[in-house]
C-alpha positions as CSV (number, residue, x, y, z in Angstrom):
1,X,122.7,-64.9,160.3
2,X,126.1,-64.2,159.6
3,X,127.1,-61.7,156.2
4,X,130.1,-62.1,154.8
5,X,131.9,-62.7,151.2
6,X,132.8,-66.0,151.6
7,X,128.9,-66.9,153.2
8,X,130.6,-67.4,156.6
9,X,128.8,-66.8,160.0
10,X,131.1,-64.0,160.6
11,X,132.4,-60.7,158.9
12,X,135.2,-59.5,158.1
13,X,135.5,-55.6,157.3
14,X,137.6,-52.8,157.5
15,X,137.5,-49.4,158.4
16,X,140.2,-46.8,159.4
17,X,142.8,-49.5,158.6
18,X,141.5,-52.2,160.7
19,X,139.3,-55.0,159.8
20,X,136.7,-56.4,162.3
21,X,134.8,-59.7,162.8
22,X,131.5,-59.5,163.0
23,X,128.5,-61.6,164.7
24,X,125.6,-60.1,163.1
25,X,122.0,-61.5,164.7
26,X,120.2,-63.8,162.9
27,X,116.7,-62.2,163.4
28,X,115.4,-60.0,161.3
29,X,115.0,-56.3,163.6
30,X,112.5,-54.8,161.4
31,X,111.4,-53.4,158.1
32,X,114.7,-52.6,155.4
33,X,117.0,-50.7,156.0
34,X,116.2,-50.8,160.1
35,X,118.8,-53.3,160.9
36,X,121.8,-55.6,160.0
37,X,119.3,-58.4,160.3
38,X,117.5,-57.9,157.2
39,X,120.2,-58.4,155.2
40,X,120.2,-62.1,155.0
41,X,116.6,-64.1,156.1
42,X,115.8,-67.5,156.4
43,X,112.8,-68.3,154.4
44,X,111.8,-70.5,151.4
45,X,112.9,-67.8,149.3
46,X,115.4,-66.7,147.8
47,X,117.4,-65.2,150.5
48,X,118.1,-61.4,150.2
49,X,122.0,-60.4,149.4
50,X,123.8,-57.7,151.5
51,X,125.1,-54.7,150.2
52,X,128.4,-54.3,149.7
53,X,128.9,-50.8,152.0
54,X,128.9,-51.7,155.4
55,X,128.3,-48.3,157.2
56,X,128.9,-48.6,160.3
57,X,130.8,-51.6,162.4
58,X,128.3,-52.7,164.6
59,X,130.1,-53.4,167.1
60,X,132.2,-55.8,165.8
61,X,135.8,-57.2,167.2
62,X,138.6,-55.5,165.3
63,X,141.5,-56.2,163.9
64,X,144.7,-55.2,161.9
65,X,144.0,-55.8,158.1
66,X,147.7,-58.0,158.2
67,X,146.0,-60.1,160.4
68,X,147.2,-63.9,159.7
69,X,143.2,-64.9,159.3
70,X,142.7,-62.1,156.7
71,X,146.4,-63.2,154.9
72,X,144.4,-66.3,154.9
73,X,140.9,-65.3,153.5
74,X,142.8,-63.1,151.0
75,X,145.0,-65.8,149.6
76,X,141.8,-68.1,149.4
77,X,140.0,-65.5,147.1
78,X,143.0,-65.1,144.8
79,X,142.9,-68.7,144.4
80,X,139.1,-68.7,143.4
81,X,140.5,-66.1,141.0
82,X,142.8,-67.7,139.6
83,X,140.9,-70.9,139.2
84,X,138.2,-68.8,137.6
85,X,140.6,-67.4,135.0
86,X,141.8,-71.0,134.3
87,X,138.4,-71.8,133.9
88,X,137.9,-69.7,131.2
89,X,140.6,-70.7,129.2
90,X,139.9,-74.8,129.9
91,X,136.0,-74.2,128.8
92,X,137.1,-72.9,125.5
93,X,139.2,-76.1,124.6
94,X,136.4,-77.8,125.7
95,X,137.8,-79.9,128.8
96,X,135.0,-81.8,130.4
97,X,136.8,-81.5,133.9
98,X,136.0,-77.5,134.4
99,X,132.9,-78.4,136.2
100,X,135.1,-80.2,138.9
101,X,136.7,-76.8,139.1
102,X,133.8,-74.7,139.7
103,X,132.5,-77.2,142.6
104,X,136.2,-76.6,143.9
105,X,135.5,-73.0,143.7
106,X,132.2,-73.4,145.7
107,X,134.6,-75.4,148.1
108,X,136.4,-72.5,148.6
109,X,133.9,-70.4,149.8
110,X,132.7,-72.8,152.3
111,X,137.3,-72.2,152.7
112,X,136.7,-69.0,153.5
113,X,133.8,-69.5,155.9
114,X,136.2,-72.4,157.9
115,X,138.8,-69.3,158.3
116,X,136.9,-66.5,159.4
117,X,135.3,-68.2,162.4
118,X,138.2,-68.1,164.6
119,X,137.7,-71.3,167.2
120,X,138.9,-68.8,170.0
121,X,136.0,-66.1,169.6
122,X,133.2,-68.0,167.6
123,X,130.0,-69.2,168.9
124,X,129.3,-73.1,169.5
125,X,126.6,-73.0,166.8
126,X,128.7,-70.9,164.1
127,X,132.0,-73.2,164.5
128,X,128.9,-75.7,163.8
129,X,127.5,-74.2,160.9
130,X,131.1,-73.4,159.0
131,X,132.8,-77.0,160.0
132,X,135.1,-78.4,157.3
133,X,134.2,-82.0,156.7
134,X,136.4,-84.5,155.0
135,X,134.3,-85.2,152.0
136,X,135.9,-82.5,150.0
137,X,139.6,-84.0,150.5
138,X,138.6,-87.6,149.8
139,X,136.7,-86.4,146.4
140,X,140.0,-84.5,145.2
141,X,141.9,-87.7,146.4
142,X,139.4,-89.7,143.4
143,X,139.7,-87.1,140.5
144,X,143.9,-87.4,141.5
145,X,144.1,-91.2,140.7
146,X,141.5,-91.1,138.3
147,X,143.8,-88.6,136.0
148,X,147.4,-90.2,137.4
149,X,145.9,-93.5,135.6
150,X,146.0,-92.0,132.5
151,X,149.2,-89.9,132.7
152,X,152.9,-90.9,131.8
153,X,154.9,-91.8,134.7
154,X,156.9,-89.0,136.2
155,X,160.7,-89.5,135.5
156,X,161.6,-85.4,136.0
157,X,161.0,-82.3,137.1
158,X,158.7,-79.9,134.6
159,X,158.4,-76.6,134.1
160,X,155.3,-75.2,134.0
161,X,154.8,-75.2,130.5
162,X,151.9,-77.3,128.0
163,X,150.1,-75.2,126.6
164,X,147.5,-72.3,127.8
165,X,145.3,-74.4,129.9
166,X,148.3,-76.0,131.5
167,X,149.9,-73.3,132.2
168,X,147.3,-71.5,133.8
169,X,146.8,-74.4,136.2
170,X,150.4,-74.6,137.3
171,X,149.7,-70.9,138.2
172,X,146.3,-71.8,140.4
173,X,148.7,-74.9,141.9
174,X,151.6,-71.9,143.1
175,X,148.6,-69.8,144.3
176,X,147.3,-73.0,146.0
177,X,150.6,-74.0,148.1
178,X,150.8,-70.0,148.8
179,X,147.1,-70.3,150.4
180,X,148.2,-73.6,152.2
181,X,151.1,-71.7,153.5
182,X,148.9,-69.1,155.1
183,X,146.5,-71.5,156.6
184,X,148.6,-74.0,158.2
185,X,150.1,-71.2,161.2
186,X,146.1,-70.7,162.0
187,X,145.6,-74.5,162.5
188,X,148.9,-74.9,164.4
189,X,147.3,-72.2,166.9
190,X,143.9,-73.9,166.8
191,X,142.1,-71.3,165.3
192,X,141.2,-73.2,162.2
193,X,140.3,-77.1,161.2
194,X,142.8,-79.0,160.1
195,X,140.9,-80.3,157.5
196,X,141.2,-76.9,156.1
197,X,145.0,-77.2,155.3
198,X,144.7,-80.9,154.3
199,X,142.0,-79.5,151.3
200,X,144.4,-77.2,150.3
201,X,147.2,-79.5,150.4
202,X,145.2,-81.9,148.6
203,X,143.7,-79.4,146.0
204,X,147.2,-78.1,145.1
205,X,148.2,-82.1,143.7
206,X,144.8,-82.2,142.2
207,X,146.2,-78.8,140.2
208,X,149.4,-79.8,139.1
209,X,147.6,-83.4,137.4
210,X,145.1,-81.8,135.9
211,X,147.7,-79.0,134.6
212,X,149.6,-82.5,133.3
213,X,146.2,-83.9,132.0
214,X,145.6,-80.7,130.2
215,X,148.7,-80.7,128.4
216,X,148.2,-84.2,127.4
217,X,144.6,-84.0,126.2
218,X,145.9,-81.0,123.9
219,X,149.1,-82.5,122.7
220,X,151.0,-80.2,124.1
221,X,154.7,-80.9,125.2
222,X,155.8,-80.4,128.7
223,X,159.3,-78.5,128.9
224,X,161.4,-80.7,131.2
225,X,164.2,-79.0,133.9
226,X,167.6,-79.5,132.7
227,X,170.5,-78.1,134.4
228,X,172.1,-74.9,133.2
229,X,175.0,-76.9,132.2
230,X,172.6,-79.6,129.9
231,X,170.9,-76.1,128.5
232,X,174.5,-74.7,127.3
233,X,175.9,-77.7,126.1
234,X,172.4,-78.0,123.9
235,X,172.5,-74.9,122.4
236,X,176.4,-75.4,121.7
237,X,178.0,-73.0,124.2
238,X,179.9,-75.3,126.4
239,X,182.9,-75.1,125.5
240,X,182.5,-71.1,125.9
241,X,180.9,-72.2,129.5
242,X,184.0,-73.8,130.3
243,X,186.6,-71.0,129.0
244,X,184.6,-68.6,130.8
245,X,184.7,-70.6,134.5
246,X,188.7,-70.9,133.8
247,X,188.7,-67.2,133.1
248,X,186.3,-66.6,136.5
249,X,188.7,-68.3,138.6
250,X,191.1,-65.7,137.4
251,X,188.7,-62.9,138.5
252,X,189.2,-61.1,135.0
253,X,185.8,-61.9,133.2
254,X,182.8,-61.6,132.5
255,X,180.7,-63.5,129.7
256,X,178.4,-61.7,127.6
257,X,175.7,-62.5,124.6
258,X,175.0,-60.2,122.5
259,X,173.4,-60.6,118.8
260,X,173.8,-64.4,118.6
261,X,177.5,-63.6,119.0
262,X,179.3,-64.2,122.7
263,X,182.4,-61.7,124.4
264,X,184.6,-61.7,126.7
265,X,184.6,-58.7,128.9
266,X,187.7,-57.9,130.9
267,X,186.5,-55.9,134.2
């Protein structure tokens, strides 16, 4: 059986500045300690974890650690992360949807299996084992309409903003389109499902409603984009704006704020 972090059916470690994938057997080769086998074992118990060293490679097929599939895996795990940290933050405002986010973390690690079985140099019955079905994307698809119902319709662009919980999501959501980003070069080369990328695309809307949601359910406002233009003119300095683009076309100025007062700068 396969030992790696995510619980895929291969490897992935480095040494010497290389990180390898590794097949490891699935049978047990004798007592522990005698063999990579023993580290995971199919029986009605409680399977046994693998420890983190790794000793030696066993043969495994190496590669650079910049290595798009590792960029990939890598990402993935920051995104568990982050979601994690969110997590902890959602709980203590008591949010009843943080249990969707711990099944997406679990998700994740079947994610992470998906990636590091590479379709060119994986075994029939591991591409098997770590295939991505579509029940994942169509579930994220429900929780999206279910909390779209109950938002405001979206009439601008927001910042991420709305409170703690919110805000913590809108990071998870960048993280997300950063892991999608990774993946999507692996599928175009056929080393990874498709429904891979489609989960992450999926998950990353999922993150940016419920980062909406959050800020609703905690009556916190969303900060809306304005243009720099709108930003000046609310906080009074347009006419200063304006005097200072007359003075740019000029090439003699430069605007300065400095203790709530403003000065023009001749360079």
């Amino acid at each position: 059986m396969a030992v790696w972090v995510f619980g895929g059916r291969l490897g992935l470690r480095g040494r010497l500045g290389a990180c390898r994938l590794l097949c490891l057997s699935s049978q047990s080769r004798g007592p522990q300690g005698e063999g990579d086998g023993d580290r995971l074992q199919s029986s009605s118990k409680a399977p046994k974890l693998p420890k983190i060293y790794t000793r030696t490679g066993d043969k495994g097929e190496r590669r650079p650690k910049d290595d798009q599939v590792f960029e990939a895996v890598g990402t993935t795990d920051e995104l568990s992360s982050a979601i994690g940290f969110a997590m902890e933050l959602i709980t203590e405002k008591g949010h009843t949807f943080a249990k969707e986010l711990e099944k997406i973390q679990c998700t994740l690690q079947d994610v992470g299996s998906a990636l590091a079985t590479p379709r060119s140099s994986a075994r029939e019955a591991h591409l098997k084992h770590t295939a991505f079905e579509e029940g994942p994307i169509t579930e994220l698809e429900r929780w999206i309409d279910r909390y779209s119902s109950q938002l405001p319709p979206l009439t601008a662009f927001i910042l991420p903003s709305g409170g703690k919980s919110s805000s913590a999501l809108h990071f998870c959501r960048a993280v997300c389109r950063r892991a999608e980003r990774r993946v999507v070069p692996l599928v175009q080369m056929g080393e990874t499902d498709a429904n891979v990328a489609k989960f992450l695309n999926r998950l990353s809307d999922y993150l940016f409603t419920l980062a909406r949601y959050a800020a609703m359910k905690e009556g916190s406002q969303e900060k809306i984009y304005k243009k720099r233009d709108a930003v000046l003119e609310h906080m009074g300095l347009s006419s200063i704006l304006q005097e200072g683009k007359a003075s740019k076309r000029r090439g003699r100025w430069a605007l300065g704020v400095n203790v709530g007062k403003v000065r023009t700068l001749h360079l």
